[in-house]
C-alpha positions, 0 to 999 in steps of 0.5 A: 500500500502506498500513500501519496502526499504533496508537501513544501520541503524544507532544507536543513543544513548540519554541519556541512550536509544539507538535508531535505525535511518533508513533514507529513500528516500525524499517523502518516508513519508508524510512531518512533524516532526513526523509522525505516521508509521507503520513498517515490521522489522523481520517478526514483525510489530512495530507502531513507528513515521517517520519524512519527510523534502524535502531533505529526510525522515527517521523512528526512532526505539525504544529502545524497538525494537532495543533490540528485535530484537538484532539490530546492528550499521550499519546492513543493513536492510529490512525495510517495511513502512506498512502506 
């Protein structure tokens, strides 16, 4: 079963990374800190980690991807949860 969800990305720099945060509906994900998901972005799937509070959810997107697929701060996004 796959969930599909438009949302603004936000990036986020940590030390000299850059990754992309895409926060999700709450019960998007199972509830932990950091959870196993994979994801459509681009036509490409990316195995990545996820993370579920009550309040809400969201997925974090590497450097890796952030650069393959040219991701920009604030791009609106199509994001498929796969898992």
């Amino acid at each position: 079963m796959s969930t599909l969800v438009h949302e603004r990305l936000v990036l986020e720099r940590y030390g000299t990374s850059t990754y992309a945060k895409v926060f999700l509906p709450a019960g998007s994900l199972p509830l932990g800190k950091s959870v196993p998901v994979t994801v459509r972005v681009g036509g490409r799937r990316f195995k990545t980690r996820g993370w579920s509070f009550s309040s809400g959810a969201g997925v974090t997107l590497p450097e890796r991807i952030v650069r393959e697929l040219g991701l920009r701060a604030g791009q609106e996004l199509d994001l498929e949860l796969l898992d």
